[in-house]
C-alpha positions as CSV (number, residue, x, y, z in Angstrom):
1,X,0.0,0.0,0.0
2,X,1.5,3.3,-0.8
3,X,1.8,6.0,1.2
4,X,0.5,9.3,1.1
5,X,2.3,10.9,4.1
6,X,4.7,13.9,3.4
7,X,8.5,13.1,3.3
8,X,10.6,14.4,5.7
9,X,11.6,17.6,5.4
10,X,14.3,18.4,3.2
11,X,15.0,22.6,3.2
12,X,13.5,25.6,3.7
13,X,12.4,28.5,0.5
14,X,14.9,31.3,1.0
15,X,14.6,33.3,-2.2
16,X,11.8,33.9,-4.7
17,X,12.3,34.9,-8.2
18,X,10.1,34.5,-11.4
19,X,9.7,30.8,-11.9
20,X,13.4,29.9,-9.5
21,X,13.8,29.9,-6.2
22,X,16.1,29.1,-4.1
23,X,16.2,26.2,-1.5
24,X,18.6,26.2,2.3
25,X,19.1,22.2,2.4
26,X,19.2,21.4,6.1
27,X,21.8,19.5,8.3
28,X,22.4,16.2,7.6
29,X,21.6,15.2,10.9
30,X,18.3,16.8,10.0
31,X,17.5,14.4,6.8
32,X,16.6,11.1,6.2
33,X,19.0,9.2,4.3
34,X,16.7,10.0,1.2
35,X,16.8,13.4,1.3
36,X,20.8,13.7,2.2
37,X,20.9,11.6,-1.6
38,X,18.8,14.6,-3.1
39,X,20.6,15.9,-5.9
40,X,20.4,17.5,-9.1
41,X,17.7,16.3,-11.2
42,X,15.1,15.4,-8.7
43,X,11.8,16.5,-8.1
44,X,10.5,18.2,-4.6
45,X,7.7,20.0,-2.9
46,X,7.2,23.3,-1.6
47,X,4.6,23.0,0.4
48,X,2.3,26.0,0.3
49,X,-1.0,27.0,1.3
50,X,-3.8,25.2,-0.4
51,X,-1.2,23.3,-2.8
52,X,2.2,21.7,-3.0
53,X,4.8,23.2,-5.8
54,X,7.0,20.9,-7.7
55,X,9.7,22.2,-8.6
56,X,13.1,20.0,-10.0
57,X,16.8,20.8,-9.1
58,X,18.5,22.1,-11.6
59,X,21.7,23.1,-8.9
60,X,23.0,22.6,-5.6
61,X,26.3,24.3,-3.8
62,X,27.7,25.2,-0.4
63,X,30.0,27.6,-1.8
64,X,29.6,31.2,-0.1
65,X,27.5,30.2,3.0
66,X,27.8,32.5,5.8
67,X,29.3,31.3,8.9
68,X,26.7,30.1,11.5
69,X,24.3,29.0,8.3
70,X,22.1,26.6,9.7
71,X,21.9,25.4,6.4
72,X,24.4,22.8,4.7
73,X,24.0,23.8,1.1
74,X,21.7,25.6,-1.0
75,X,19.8,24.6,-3.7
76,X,18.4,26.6,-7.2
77,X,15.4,24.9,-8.4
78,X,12.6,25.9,-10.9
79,X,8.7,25.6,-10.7
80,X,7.4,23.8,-12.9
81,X,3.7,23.2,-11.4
82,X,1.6,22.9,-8.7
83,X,-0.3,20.3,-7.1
84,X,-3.9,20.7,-5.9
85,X,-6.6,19.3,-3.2
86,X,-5.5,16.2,-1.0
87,X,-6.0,12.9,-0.6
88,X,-7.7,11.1,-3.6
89,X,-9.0,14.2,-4.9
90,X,-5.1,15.4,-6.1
91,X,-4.9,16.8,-9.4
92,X,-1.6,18.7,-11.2
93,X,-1.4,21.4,-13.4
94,X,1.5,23.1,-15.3
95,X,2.3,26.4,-14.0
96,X,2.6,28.1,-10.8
97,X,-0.6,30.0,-9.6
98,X,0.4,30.6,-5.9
99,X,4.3,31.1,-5.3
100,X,5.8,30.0,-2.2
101,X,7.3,32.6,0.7
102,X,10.3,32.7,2.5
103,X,10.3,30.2,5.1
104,X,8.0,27.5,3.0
105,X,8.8,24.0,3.8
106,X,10.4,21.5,0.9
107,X,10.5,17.7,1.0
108,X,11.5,15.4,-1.5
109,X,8.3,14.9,-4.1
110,X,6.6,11.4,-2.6
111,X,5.8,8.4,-4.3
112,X,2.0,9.3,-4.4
113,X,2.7,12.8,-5.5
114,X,4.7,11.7,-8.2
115,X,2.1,9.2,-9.4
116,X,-0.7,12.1,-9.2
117,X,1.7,13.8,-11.6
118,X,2.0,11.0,-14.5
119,X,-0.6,9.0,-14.4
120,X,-2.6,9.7,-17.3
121,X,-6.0,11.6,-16.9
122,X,-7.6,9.9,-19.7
123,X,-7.3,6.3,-21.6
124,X,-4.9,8.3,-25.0
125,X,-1.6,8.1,-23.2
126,X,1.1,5.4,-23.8
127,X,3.7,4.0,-21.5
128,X,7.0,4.5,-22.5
129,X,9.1,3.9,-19.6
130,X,10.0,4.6,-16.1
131,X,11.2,7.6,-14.1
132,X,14.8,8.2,-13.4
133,X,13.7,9.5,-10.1
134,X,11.6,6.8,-9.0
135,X,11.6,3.4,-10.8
136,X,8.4,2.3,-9.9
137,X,6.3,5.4,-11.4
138,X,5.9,4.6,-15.1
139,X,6.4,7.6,-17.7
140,X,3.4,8.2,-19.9
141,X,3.4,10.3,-23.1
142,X,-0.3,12.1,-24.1
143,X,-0.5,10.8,-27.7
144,X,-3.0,13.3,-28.9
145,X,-0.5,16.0,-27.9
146,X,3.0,14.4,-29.2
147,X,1.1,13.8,-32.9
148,X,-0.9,17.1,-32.6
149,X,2.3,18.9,-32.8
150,X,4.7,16.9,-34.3
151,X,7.8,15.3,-32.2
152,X,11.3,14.3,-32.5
153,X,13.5,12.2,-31.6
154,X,17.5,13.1,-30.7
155,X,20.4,11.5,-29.8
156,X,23.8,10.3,-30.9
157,X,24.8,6.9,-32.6
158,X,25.0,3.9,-30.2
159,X,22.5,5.4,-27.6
160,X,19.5,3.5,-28.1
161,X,17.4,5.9,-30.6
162,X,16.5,3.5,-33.0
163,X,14.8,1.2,-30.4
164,X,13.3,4.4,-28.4
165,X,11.5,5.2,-32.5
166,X,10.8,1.4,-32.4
167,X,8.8,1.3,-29.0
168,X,7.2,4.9,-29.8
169,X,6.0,3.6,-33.2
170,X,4.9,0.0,-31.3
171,X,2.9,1.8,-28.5
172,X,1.0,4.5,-30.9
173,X,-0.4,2.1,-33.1
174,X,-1.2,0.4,-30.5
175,X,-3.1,3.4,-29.1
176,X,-4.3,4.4,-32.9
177,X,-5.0,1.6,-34.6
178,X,-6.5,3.8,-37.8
179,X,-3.6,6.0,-37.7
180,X,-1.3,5.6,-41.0
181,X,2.3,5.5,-40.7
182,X,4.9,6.4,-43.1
183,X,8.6,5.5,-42.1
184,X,11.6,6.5,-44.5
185,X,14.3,3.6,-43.0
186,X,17.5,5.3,-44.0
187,X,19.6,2.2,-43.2
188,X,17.1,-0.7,-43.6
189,X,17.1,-1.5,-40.1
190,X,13.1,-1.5,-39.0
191,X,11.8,-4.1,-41.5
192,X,11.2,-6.5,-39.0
193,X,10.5,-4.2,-36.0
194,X,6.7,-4.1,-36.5
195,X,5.4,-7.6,-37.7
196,X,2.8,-8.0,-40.3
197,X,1.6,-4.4,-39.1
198,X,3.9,-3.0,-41.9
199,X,4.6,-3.1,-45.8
200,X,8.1,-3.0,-46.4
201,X,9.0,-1.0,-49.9
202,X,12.0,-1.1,-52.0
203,X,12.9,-0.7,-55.5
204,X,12.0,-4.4,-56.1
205,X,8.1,-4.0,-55.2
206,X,8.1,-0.1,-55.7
207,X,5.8,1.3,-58.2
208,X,6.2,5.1,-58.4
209,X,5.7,6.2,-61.9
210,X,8.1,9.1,-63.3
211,X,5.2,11.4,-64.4
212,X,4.1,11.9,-60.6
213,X,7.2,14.0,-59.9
214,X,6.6,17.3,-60.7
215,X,9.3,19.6,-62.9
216,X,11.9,20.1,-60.4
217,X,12.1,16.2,-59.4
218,X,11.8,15.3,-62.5
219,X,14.7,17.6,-63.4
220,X,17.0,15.8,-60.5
221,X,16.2,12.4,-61.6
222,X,17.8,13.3,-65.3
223,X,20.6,15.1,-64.5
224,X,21.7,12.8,-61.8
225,X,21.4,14.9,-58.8
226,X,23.5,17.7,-60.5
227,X,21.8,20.9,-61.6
228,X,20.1,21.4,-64.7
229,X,21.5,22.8,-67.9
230,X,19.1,25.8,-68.5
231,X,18.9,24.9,-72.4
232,X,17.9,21.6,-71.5
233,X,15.1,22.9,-68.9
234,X,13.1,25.1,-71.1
235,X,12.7,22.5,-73.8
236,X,12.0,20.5,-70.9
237,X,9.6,22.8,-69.3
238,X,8.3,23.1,-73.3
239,X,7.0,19.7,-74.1
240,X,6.2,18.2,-70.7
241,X,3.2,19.9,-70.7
242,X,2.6,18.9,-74.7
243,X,3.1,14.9,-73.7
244,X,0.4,15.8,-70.8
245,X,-2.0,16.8,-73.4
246,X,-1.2,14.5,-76.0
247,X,-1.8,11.6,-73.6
248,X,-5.5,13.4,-72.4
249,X,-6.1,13.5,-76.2
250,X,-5.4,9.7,-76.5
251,X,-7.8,9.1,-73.5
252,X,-10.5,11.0,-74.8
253,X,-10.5,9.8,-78.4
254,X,-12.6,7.0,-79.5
255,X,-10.9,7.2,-83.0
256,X,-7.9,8.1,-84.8
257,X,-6.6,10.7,-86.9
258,X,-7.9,13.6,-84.3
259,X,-6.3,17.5,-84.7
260,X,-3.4,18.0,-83.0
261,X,-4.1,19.6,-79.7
262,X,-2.4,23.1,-78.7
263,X,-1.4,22.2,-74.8
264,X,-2.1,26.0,-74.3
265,X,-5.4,25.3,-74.9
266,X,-5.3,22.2,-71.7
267,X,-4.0,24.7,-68.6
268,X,-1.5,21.6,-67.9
269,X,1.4,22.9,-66.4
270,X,4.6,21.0,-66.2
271,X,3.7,20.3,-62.3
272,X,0.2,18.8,-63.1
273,X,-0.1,15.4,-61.6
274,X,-1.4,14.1,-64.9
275,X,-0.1,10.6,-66.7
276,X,1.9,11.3,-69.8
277,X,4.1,8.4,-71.9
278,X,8.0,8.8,-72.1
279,X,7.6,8.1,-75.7
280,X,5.8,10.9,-76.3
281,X,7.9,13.1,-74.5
282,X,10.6,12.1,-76.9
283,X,8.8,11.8,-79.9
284,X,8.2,16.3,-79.3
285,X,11.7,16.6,-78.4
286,X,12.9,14.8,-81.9
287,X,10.6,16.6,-83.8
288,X,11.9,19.5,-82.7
289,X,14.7,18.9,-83.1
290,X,14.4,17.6,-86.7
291,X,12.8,21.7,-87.5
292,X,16.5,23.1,-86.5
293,X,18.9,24.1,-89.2
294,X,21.9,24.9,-86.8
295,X,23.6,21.7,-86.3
296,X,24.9,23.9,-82.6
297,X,21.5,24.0,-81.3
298,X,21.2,20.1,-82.1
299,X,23.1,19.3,-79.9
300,X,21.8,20.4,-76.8
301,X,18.5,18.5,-78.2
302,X,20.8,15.3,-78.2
303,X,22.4,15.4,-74.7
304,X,18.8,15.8,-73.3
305,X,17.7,13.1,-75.5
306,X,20.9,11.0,-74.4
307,X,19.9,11.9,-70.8
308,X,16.8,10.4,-70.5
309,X,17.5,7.3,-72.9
310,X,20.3,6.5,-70.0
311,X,18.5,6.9,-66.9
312,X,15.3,5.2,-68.8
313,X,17.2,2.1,-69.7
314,X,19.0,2.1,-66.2
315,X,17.6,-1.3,-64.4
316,X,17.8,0.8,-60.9
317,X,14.9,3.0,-62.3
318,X,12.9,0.4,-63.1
319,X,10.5,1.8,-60.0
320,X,10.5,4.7,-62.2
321,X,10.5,3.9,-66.0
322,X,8.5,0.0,-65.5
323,X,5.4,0.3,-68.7
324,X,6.7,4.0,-69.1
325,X,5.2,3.8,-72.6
326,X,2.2,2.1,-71.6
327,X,0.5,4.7,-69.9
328,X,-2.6,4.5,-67.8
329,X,-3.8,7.1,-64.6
330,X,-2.5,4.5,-61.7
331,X,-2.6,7.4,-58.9
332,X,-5.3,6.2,-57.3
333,X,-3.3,3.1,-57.1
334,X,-0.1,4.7,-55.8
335,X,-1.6,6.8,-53.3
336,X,-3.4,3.4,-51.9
337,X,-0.7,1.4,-51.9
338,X,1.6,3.9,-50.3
339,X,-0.5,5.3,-47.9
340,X,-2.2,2.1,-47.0
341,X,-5.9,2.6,-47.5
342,X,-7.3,0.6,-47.1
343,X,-4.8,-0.8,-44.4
344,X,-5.8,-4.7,-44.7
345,X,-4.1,-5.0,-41.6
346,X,-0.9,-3.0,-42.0
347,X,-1.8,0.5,-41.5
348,X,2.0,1.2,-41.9
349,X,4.7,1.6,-44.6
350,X,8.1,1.3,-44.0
351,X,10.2,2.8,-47.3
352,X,13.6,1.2,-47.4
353,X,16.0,3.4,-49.2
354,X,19.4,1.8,-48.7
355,X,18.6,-0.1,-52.3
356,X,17.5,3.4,-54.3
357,X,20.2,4.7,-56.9
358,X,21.6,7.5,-54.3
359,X,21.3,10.3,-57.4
360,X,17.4,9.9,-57.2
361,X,16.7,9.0,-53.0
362,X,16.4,13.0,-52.5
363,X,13.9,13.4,-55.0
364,X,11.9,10.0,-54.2
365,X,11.5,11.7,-50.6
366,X,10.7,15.2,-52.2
367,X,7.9,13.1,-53.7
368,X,6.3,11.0,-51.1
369,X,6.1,13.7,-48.8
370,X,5.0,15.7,-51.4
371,X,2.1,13.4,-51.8
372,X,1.5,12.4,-48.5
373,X,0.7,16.5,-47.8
374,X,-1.2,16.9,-50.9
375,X,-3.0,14.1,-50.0
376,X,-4.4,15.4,-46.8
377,X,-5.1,18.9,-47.9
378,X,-7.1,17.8,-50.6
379,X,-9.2,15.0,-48.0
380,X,-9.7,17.5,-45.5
381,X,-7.5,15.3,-43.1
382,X,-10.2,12.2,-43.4
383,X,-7.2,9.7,-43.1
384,X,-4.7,11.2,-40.4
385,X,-1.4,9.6,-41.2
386,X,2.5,9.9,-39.4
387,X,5.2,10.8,-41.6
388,X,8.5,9.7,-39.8
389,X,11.8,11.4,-41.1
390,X,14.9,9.1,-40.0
391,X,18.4,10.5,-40.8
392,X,16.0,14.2,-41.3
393,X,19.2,16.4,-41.2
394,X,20.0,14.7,-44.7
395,X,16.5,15.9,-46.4
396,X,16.3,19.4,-44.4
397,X,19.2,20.7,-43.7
398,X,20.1,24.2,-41.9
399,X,23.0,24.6,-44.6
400,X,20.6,25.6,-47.7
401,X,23.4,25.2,-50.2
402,X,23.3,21.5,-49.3
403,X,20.5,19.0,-49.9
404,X,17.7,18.8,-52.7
405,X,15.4,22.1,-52.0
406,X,12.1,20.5,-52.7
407,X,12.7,18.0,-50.4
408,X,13.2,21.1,-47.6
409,X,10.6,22.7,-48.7
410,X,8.1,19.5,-48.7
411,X,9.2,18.3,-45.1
412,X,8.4,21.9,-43.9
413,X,5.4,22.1,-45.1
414,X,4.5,19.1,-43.2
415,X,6.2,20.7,-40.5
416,X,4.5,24.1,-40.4
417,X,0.9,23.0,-41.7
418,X,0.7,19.6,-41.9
419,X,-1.4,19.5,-38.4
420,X,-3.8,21.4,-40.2
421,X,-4.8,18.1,-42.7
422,X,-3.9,15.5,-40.5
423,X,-0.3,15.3,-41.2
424,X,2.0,14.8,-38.5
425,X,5.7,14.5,-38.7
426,X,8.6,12.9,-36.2
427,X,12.1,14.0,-36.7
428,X,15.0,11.6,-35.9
429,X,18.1,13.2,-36.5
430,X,21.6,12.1,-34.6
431,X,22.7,15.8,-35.3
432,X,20.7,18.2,-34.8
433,X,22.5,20.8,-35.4
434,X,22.6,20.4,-39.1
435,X,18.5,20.6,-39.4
436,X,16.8,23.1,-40.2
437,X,15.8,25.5,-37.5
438,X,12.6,26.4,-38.3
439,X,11.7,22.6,-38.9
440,X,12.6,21.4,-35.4
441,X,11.4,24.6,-33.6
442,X,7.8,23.0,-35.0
443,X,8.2,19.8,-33.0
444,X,6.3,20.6,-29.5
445,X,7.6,17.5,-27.8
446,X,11.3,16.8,-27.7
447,X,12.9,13.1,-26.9
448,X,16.6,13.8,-26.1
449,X,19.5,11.3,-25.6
450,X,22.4,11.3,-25.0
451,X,24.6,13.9,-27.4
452,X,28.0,15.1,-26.5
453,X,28.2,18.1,-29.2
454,X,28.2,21.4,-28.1
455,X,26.3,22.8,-31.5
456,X,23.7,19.7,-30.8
457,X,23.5,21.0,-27.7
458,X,23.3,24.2,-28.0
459,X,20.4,24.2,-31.0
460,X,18.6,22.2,-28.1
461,X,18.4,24.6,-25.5
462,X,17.2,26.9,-27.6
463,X,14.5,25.0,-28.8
464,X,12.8,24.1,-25.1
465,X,11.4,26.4,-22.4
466,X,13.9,28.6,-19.9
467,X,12.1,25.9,-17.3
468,X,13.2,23.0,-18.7
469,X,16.7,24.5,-20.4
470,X,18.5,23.8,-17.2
471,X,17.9,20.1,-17.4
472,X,20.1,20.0,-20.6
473,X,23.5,19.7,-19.0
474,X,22.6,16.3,-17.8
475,X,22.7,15.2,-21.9
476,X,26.4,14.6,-22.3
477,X,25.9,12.3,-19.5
478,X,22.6,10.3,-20.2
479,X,23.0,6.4,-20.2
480,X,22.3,3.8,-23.0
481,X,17.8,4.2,-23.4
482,X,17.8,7.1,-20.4
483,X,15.9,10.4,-22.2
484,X,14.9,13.8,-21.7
485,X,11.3,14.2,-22.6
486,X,10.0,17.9,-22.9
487,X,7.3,19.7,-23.9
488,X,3.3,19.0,-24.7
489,X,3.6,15.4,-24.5
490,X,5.0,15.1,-21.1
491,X,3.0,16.0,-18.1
492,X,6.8,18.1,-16.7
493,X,10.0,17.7,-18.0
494,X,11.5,14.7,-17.2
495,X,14.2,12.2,-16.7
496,X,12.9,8.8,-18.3
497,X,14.5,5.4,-18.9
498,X,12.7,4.0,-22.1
499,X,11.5,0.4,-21.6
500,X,13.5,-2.8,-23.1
501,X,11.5,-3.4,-26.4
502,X,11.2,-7.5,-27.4
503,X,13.8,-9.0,-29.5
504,X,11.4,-8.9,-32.5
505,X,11.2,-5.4,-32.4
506,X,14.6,-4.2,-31.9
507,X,15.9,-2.3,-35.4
508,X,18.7,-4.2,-36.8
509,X,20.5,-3.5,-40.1
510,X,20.0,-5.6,-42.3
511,X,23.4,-6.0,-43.3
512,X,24.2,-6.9,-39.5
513,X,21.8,-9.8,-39.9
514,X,23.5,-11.3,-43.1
515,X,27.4,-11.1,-41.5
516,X,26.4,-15.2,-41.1
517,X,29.7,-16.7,-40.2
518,X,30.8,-19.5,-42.1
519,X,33.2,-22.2,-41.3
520,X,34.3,-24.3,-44.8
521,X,35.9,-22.6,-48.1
522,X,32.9,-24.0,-49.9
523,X,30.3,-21.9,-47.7
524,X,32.9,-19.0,-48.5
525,X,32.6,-19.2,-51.9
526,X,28.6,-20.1,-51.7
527,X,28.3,-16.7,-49.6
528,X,30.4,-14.8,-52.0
529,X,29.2,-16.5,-55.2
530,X,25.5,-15.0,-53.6
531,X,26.4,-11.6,-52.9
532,X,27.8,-11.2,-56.5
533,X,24.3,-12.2,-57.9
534,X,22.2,-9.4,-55.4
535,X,25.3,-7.2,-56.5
536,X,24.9,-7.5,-60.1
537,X,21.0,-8.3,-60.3
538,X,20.7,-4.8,-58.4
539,X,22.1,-2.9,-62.1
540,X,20.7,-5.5,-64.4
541,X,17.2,-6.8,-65.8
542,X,17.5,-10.3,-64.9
543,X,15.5,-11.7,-61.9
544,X,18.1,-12.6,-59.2
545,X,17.5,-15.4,-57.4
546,X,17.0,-15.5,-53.6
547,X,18.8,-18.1,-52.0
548,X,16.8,-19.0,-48.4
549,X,19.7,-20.0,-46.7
550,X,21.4,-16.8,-47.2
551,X,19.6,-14.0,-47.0
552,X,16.3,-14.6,-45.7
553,X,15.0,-10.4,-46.4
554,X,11.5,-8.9,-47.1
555,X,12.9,-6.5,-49.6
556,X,13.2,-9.9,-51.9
557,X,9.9,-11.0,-52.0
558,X,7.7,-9.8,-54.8
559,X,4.5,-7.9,-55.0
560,X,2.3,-10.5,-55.1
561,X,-0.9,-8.3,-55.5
562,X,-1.5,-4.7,-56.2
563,X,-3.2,-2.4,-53.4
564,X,-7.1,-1.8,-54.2
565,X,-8.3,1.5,-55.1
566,X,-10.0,3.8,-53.2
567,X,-13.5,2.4,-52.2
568,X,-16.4,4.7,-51.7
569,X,-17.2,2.5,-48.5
570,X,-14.5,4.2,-46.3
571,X,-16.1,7.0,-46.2
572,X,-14.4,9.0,-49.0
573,X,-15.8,10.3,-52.4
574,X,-13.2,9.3,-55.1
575,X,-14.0,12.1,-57.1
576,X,-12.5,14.4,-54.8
577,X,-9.2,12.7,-55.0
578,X,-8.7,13.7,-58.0
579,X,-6.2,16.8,-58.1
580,X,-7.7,18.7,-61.4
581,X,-10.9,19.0,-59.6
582,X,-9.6,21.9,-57.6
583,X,-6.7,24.6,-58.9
584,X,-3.4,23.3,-58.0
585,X,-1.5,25.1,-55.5
């Protein structure tokens, strides 16, 4: 049975100011051995008139005590909150309404207090973990809040921020079972962290035609990352729109031999999310071509020409350029299958892109979280979905001469209004420093690990409250799993140790799962003959084989089925899915 008598006392209020005050920390001899451990970090009470103030330590010192103190050492602390009525009938809220006076008596926050504090209020709250403070108070994070606002996650390598992201992402769709989730895995390590809850995507079972990335993508995949060659972009910018309306024109036509249609006369632009064939696309630039009489201008006709015959023919695009002369209006289908609606069980997608050609990942992100945004703005936010950003200093960056800028520009719009439509983001990021500013200071609750570098550090502090910005010296020093947790999520700021997460769910690179030792020179050459095949099957046509006592991975397996489309049954009205049904943005 626990008890909900005060502890003893610990010190006595001797200075007031703003949300600090200052605490005279009795005797020893005064203290029970709990309160002579009381250090920084932990929680106590000022015990006022009507309610008891928690406030944290965030200092303690014995340097310049007068002689005769009858006080040991002194104590800065801020005030955080208060806690009001008694008994069963306690309740805490953020912020101080009645400050303390000189003379107040503070005791080491109780078990019961502390319990008043973080246990949740209603049922949409999720476990996490345990206090540093007191072990057996468990750590609860208000879901509605942390997604509301967007979160993130930060920490260095090696101190357990993968599996913190894995038992976050465990525990909220456990809490929201209709939530969608979208996960970019950087490293291909959370494949198997979430069961047959998740689709796993990579370039073998992508479909993500070419014609749904708008100019500037587009413009990236060609050129290989590099910029554009302005020559090259206005003919570019010239005939896009032309293959848009061709293709409409074959759509529309029950017959042959139609006039030629003037794509001024259309309104596509070269961003309209409209099908169009790569053959027709070519088809305008070669006949244009064919009309010039300076052999000079040719040529820039037959680099771009050159251009998109490479990357087209390129077996790593094949998630790209797969029936790019076919044709057919398969967003519907895209937007299903990626965004997983309906779920069929597996209302989340984890995007692998450790197999992507490294010249396009940038602008496959830019995409997706294009769409994903686009998607809820044009719903109304009828299908809330997560968008989780691992490695997100490599998509946003704070340095804007590095990086793909739509990619920036699409994660900060998710940032700044995707709560809006029912887009919320998480940041994971082992260096903060190098994100973007504005995209961070968007993220309301902040989960901090361990991070020994002073620009980490200090981007940090100035993304939290002055209340909690004294807590941050303790991140050098956090252990393996043990977080800082601020902001609208957390009931106060707090020192948490994040739960072990099961075997099965613990994030493991993949390519630390196929280091299989192997003990004869014929299993050598077996393991070497097999990585020459992925190797070479990864730039070729040819179907590689998958050899089930090698590499046992769920990239490998093929689609076996496509997504279905959008039914009317969930609620939504196809029809207003469809981007041209409203003026693009």
């Amino acid at each position: 049975m626990l008890s909900s008598a005060p502890a003893a006392q610990f010190g006595r209020v001797i200075l007031v100011r703003g949300s600090q005050a200052r605490v005279g920390l009795l005797a020893a001899s005064q203290m029970g051995l709990a309160e002579v451990r009381a250090t920084v970090g932990r929680f106590i009470s000022i015990r006022c008139a009507g309610s008891a103030i928690v406030a944290i330590v965030t200092e303690v010192s014995s340097e310049h005590l007068p002689p005769g103190s009858p006080y040991m050492a002194v104590a800065s602390v801020d005030l955080l909150g208060e806690i009001l009525g008694s008994g069963s009938s306690q309740r805490f809220q953020r912020g101080v309404t009645s400050y303390p006076t000189i003379g107040d008596s503070a005791e080491l926050t109780t078990n019961q207090e502390l319990r008043t504090i973080y246990t949740p209020a209603r049922s949409d709250h999720i476990n996490v973990g345990t206090l540093q403070q007191d072990p057996t108070v468990m750590a609860y994070i208000d879901v509605e809040e942390m997604l509301n606002k967007h979160f993130a996650v930060l920490g260095s390598t090696g101190v357990g921020k993968s599996s913190g992201v894995s038992l976050l992402l465990n525990e909220i769709l456990l809490a929201r079972p209709n939530l969608r989730v979208f996960l970019l895995d950087v490293h291909n390590e959370y494949g198997r962290c979430f069961g047959s809850r998740a689709l796993v995507l990579n370039p073998r079972n992508l479909k993500l035609p070419f014609w749904l990335f708008n100019f500037e993508e587009i413009v990236d995949v060609f050129f290989g990352g590099r910029p554009g060659v302005p020559e090259e972009l206005e003919i570019l910018s010239e005939v896009i729109p032309l293959a848009k309306a061709l293709y409409t024109q074959y759509q529309n036509s029950d017959r042959l031999g139609l006039k030629r249609v003037d794509p001024k006369t259309v309104g596509y632009t070269v961003d309209t999310p409209v099908p169009y064939r790569l053959v027709d696309l070519i088809a305008q630039i070669d006949e244009r071509m064919g009309k010039l009489e300076n052999r000079s201008s040719r040529i820039i006709y037959h680099k771009l020409l050159s251009r998109i015959e490479t990357v087209k023919n390129d077996p790593r695009y094949a998630f790209m350029f797969d029936n790019a002369n076919v044709g057919g209006d398969t967003m519907a289908d895209v937007i299903s299958h990626l965004f997983r609606m309906p779920a069929n069980g597996k209302p989340m997608t984890i995007m692998q892109l450790a197999g992507f050609p490294a010249e396009v990942v940038d602008s496959v992100v830019s995409v997706v979280c294009r769409m994903a945004f686009d998607f809820g703005l044009w719903s109304d936010g009828a299908s809330p979905m997560l968008f989780v950003c691992e490695e997100a200093h490599r998509y946003a960056s704070a340095d804007r001469s590095i990086g793909f800028g739509p990619t920036r520009k699409a994660v900060s719009r998710i940032a700044k209004e995707g709560r809006k439509y029912g887009v919320y983001l998480a940041l994971i990021t082992q260096r903060p420093a190098e994100l973007d500013a504005t995209i961070i200071s968007q993220c309301s609750t902040l989960f901090a690990m361990r991070m020994a570098n002073d620009r980490d550090q200090a981007l940090l502090r100035s993304a939290v409250s002055d209340a909690a910005a004294n807590l941050l010296s303790f991140v050098p020093s956090l252990g393996t799993r043990e977080v800082l947790a601020f902001g609208e999520g957390v009931a106060l700021p707090t020192r948490l140790r994040f739960k072990e997460v099961p075997p099965h769910q613990l994030p493991r690179s993949e390519a630390t799962i196929a280091t299989v030792p192997t003990s004869s020179r014929g299993q050598d050459l077996h393991f070497v003959t097999t990585v020459l095949e992925r190797w070479r099957g990864a730039t070729s046509a040819r179907e590689v084989p998958n050899d089930p006592g090698f590499l046992e991975k769920p990239q490998l397996q093929p689609r076996t089925a496509d997504a279905p489309m959008l039914q009317p049954s969930m609620g939504f009205d196809p029809d207003r899915f469809q981007l041209l049904k409203k003026p693009l943005r």
